[in-house]
N, C-alpha and C positions, 0 to 999 in steps of 0.2 A: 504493500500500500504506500502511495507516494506523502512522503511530509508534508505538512501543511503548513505553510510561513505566516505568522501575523504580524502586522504592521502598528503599535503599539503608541497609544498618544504618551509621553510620557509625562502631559500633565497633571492626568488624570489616571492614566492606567485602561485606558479605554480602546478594545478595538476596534480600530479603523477600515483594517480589511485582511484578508487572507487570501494566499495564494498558495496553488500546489507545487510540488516540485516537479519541476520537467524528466519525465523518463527517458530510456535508452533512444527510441524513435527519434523525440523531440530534440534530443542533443547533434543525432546524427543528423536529423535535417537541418539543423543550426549550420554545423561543419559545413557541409554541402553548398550551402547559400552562401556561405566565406568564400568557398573556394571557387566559386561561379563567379560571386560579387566582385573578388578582386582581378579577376580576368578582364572583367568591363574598367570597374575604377583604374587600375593603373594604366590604362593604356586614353584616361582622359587627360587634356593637358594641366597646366593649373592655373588655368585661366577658368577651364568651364569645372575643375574641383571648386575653386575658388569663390566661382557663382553660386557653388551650393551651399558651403560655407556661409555666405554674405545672407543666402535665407535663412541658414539655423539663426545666426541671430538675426534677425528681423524679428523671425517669430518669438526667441527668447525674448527680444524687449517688448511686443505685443504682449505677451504672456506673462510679465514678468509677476506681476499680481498673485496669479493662478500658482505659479510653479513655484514663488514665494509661500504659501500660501501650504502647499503640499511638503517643502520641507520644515517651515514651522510644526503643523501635525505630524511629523514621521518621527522626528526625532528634535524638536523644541526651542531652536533658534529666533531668537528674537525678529520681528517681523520687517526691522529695517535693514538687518544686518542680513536676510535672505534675498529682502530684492537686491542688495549692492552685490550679493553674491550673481543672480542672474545677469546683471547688467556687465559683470565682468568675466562671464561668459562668453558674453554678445563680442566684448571688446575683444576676447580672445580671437574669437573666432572672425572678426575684421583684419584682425593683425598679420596673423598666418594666410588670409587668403592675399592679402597685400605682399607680401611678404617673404611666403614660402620658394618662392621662384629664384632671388637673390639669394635665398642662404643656402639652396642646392645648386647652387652655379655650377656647372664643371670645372674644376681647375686644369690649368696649363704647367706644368712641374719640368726645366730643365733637365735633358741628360743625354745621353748619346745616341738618343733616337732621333729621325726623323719628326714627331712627335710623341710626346710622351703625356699623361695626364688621366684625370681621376673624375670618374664622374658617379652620383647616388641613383641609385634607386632603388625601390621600395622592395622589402621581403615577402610579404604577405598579409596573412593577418596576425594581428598584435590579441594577444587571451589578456585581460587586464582583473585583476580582482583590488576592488576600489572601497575605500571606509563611509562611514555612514556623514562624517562629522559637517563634509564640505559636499551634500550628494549632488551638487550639480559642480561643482569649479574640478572639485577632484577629476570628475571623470571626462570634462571640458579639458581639463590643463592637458592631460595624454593623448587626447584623443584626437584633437583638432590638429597639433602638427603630425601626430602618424600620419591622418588622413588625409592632410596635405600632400605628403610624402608620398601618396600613392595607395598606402597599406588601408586594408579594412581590418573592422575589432571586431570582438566578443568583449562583451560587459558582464560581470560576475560583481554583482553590486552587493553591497551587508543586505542583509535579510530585512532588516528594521529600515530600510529605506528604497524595498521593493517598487513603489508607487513612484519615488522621482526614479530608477532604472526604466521603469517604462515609458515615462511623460518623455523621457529625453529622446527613446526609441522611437515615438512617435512625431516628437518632431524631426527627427532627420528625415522620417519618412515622408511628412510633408513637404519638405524641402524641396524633396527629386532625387532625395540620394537613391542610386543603384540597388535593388533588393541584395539582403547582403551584406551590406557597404558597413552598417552599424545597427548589430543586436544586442539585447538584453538577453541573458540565460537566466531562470530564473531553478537555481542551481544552491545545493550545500557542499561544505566542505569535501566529503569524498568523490561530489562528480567531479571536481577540479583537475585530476591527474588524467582525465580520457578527455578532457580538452588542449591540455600540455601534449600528451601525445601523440595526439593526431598530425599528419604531416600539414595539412593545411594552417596549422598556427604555426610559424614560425620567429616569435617573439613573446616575451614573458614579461608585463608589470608589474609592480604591485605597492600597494600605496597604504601602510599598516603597523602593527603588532611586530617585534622581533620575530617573537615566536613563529607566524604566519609568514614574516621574510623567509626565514628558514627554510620553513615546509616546503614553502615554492620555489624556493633557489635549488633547493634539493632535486625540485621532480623539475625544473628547468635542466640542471645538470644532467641528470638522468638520460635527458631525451635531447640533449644538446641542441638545446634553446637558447637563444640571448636573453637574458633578461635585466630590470632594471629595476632595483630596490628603493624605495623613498619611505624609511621605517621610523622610529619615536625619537623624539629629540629630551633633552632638559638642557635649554638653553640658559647660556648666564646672559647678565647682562649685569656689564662694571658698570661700576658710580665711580667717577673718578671726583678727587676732592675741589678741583676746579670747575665742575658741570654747570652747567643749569639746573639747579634742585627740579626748580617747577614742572620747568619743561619735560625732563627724565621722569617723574614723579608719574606728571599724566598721561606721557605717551608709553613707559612703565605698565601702568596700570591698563592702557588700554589694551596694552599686547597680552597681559597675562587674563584678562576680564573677559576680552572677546570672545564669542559665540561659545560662554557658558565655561571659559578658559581649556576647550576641546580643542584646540590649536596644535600642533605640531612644532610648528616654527613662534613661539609663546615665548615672552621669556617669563622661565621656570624659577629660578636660579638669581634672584638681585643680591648681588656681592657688591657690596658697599665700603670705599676706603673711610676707614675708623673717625677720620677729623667730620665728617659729616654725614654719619650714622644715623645719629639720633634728629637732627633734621630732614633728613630724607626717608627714617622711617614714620616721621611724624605727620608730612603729607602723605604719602601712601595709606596709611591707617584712616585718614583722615577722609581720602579718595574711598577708598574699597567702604569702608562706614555707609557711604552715604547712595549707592550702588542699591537697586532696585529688585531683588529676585521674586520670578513668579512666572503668568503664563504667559508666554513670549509672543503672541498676540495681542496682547492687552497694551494699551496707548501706558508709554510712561516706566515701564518694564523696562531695568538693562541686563537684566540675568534670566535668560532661558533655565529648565531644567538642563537636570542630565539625560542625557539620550535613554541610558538604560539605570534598571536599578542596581546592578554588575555594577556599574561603572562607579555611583555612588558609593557602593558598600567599598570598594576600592578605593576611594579617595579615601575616605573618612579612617579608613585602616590605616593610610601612611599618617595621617594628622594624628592619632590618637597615641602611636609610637612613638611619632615626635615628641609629641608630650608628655610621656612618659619620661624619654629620654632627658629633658630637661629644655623642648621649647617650650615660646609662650606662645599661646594664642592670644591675636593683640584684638581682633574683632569677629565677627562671624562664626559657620563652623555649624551652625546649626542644620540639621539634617531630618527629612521626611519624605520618605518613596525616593524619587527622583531628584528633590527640588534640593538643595543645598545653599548656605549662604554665606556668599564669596568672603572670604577668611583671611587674614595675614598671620601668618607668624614668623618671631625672631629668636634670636638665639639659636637660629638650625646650625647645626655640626655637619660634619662630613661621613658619620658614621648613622645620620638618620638614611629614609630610604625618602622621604620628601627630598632629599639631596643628590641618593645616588640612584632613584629611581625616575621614572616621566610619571607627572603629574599631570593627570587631564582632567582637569576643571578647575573650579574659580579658586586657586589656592597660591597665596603667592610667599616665597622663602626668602628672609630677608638673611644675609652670612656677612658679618662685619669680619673686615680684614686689617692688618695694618699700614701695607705698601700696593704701588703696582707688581711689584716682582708677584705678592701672594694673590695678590688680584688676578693675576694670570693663571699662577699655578693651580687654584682654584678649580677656575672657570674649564683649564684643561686637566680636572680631577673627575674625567666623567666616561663610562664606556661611550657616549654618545659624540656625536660630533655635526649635527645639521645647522644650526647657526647662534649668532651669538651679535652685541650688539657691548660698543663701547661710549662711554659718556664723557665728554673733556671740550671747555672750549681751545685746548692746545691741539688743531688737527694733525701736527707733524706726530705730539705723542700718540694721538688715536691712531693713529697709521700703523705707527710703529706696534701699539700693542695688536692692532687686529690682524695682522701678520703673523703674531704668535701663537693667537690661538688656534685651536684645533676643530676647525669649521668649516664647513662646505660655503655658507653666507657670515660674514659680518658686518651690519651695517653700523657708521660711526652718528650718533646721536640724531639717530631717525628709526622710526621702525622699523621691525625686520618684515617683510610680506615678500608675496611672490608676486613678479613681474613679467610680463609676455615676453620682454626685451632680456631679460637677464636669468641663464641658468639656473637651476635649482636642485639641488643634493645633497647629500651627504656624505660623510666617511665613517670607520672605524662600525659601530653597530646601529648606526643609523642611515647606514647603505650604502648603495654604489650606483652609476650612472649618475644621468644629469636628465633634467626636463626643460622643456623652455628654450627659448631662443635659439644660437646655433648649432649648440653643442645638442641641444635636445631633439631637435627634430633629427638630425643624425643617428642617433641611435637605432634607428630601426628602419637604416639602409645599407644597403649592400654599398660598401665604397672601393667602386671597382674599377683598377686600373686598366689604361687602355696604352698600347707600347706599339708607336706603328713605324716604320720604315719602308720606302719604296721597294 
């Protein structure tokens, strides 16, 4: 008998909808329509990719309401914070259709040939299994330069955000995209390894859980697949003693606060040089205090739930160890089902797991140090390594320290986000590849040299 998936409001606890899981037929007909879809798609140019592209967003900013609208009920994002998610979708997908044509230029490469030089194209289709937290940018950021690139997907989207995997399927299909070109599977963890190894996917993402990089890296391995990891971060973010209190304080607080503090790229981790500690913890406290949790459709709301109640009873385990340990809790912390309210604490050590763990939600770690040197060493005291963010108005020192750390992104006293224009990854156990701009769309092309003489 096939699983039944429900789609869970986590305001209330309330189901919204259920679906079954697709059987053996269903999966093989998926395959099948990849491997058709991408015969037609890569052989369009990207001029008439491009045009299709230019409809998915049209219709995303038409829709934005709606599709807003569906990720607030799936999983509890504040209601302003999901349309900006749609709208920069839409931009994604202006970008690359702009775009994509320049950054797979053929190169010209001197050498003793008559000519010599290197040109991409696409492998096939891209199998991607995507998180609940971002369900439309997450599966927009991968998706839209593969499919530039020629390549079509399969989507393996989290369970709890089955309804935006479909909205999105549907609009490509209004679009004109190619039958094919971009489906939803609506699939659990064990059908995952008979879509890896089918010869028609010839590309692996995955945008997650360590634990869940693993699995997948493993059965990409397996079946010698390319794949591309973008897994959990605990990002630092120095305070250096010359900053902008304020400015770090709110833009701080907005990275860690944002969509319910489910952030990946968050900063987790505010290590603070010792001379201005207790000011810089005093706005933050003061920030996070005043900070609205409830239901993320309601006018006035800046704290969604948590998606799941997993996810809560997880927060609240690393906060409660802390405190054991000897942090304080400065505000918040209070907890019911899903809802949780956004918390600070100081006094974290190195040896809590709010330090050497990812924290996903509203919970932000203040760790006074006493120099740059421990500033640093800190910040690169962590298996993770996805980004990080330095605070100084001396930008020669910010330079100098963001170089040292150990980060796929550092932005110097701005926040950290993902950008169309600028790569995005990680190292160490928070992944490998890149997404995004040129080095991203690359990933999942054949870059194949051409060596010709008369």
């Amino acid at each position: 008998m096939a699983a039944i998936f429900k789609s869970v409001n986590p305001v209330d606890l309330s189901v919204l909808a259920e679906y079954p899981e697709m059987d053996r037929q269903a999966i093989d007909r998926i395959l099948l329509s990849a491997g058709k879809g991408f015969n037609t798609w890569k052989n369009l140019s990207y001029y008439q990719r491009g045009e299709i592209l230019i409809r998915v967003g049209a219709l995303l900013r038409e829709r934005a309401d709606a599709c807003a609208r569906m990720i607030t009920l799936e999983m509890g994002k504040v209601t302003k914070e999901a349309v900006a998610e749609i709208q920069k979708c839409a931009a994604h997908c202006e970008y690359y259709a702009a775009e994509a044509e320049k950054l797979l230029r053929p190169q010209t490469l001197p050498t003793d040939a008559f000519y010599s030089g290197v040109i991409y194209q696409p492998v096939g289709c891209v199998f991607a299994v995507m998180p609940w937290n971002f369900p439309f940018w997450q599966v927009f950021r991968y998706a839209v330069p593969a499919l530039m690139a020629g390549n079509v997907t399969i989507l393996k989207h989290a369970p709890n955000v089955f309804g935006c995997a479909l909205m999105i399927q549907d609009i490509f299909r209004e679009a004109g995209a190619p039958e094919g070109v971009f489906q939803s599977a609506i699939i659990d963890v064990p059908a995952v390894e008979s879509f890896i190894a089918s010869p028609v996917v010839q590309g692996v993402t995955l945008t997650g859980s360590e634990k869940a990089g693993a699995s997948v890296a493993a059965l990409a391995g397996k079946y010698i697949k390319k794949s591309v990891l973008e897994l959990g971060g605990s990002d630092a973010m120095i305070v250096m003693e010359d900053a902008d209190l304020d400015k770090a304080a709110a833009v701080g607080i907005q990275s860690r606060m944002a969509n319910a503090g489910q952030v990946c790229i968050a900063a987790k981790r505010f290590i603070i040089v010792g001379s201005v500690f207790d000011a810089f913890a005093e706005k933050v406290i003061s920030l996070v205090a005043a900070l609205k949790q409830g239901d993320g459709s309601t006018e006035g709301i800046t704290t969604g739930p948590l998606a799941r109640k997993d996810i809560a009873d997880a927060l609240v385990a690393q906060m409660e160890e802390a405190i054991q340990k000897g942090a304080r809790l400065e505000t918040g912390g209070d907890r019911h089902d899903c809802h949780f309210q956004p918390a600070v604490l100081t006094n974290v050590q190195p040896d809590m797991r709010v330090f050497s763990e990812e924290t996903f939600g509203p919970l932000a770690a203040l760790v006074k140090v006493k120099d740059e040197s421990k500033a640093i060493s800190m910040a690169n005291d962590s298996r993770y390594g996805l980004g990080g963010s330095v605070w100084t108005k001396d930008l020669d020192k910010g330079r100098r320290i963001a170089e040292k750390l150990n980060a796929g992104s550092v932005f110097i006293n701005a926040l950290v986000k993902s950008d169309s224009r600028l790569p995005l990854g990680g190292i160490k156990n928070s992944g490998y590849g890149r997404e995004m701009a040129k080095a991203g769309i690359k990933e999942f092309t054949n870059i194949k040299t051409i060596f010709m003489n008369p």
